[in-house]
C-alpha positions as CSV (number, residue, x, y, z in Angstrom):
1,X,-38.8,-17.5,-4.9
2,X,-35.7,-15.7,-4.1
3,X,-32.6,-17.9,-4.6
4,X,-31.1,-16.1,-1.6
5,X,-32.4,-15.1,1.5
6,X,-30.9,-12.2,3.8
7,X,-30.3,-13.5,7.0
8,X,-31.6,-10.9,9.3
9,X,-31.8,-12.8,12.8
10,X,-28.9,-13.1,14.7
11,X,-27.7,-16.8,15.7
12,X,-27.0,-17.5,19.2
13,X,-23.1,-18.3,19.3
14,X,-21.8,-16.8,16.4
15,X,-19.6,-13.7,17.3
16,X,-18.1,-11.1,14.6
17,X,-16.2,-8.3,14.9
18,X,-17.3,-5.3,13.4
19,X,-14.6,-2.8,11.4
20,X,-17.2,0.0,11.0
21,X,-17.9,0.6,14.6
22,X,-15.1,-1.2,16.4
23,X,-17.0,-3.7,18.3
24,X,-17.5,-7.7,19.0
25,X,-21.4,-8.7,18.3
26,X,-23.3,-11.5,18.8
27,X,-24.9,-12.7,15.2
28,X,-23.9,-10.6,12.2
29,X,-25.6,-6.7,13.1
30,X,-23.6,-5.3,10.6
31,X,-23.1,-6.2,6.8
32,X,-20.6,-8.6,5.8
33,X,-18.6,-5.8,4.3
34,X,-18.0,-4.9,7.7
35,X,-17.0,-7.4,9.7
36,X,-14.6,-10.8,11.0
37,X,-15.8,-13.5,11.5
38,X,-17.8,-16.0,12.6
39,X,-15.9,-16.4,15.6
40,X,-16.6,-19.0,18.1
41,X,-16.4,-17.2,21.2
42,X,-17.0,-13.9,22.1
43,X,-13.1,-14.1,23.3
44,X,-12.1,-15.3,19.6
45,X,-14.1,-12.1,18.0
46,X,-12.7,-10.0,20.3
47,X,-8.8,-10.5,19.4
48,X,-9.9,-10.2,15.5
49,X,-8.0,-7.4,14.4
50,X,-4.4,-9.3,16.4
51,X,-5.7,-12.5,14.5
52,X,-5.5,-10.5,11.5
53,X,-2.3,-8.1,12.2
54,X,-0.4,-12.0,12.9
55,X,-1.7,-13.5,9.8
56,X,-0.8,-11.0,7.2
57,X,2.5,-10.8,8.9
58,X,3.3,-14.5,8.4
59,X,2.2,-13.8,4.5
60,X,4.0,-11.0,4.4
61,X,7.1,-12.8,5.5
62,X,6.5,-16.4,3.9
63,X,8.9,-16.7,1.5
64,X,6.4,-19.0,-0.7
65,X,5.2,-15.6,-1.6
66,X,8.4,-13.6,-2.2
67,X,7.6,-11.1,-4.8
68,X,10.2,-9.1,-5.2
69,X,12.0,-8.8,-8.2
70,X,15.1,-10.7,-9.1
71,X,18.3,-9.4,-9.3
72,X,20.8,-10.3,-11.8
73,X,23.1,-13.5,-11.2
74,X,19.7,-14.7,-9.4
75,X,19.1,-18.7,-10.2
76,X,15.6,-20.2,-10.5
């Protein structure tokens, strides 16, 4: 008995979007490799890659995550 099993049928509801071929689906087509989500909305799956462009922007710019080096006469 396989401790995994490969979920081949899509589910109703679930959207992703797929990086490989640039395109919202309903139920995961495409390998997880490839894809966002699951989205709840075909809407949601849809704005993926802005989702994503917005959230590595706020990490980029959190300063909770500053990595620079620092310079001298720097405290902490």
């Amino acid at each position: 008995m396989a401790l995994f099993k490969k979920r081949t049928a899509a589910k109703p509801g679930e959207w992703y979007y797929c990086l490989e071929h640039k395109k919202v689906e309903e139920g995961p087509e495409c390998p997880a490799k490839d894809r966002f989500g699951p989205y709840a909305t075909r809407g949601e799956a849809e704005q993926a890659m802005a989702t994503a462009r917005e959230r590595n922007l706020e990490w980029e710019t959190d300063p909770r995550w500053d990595d620079a080096p620092r310079g001298e006469g720097d405290e902490g």
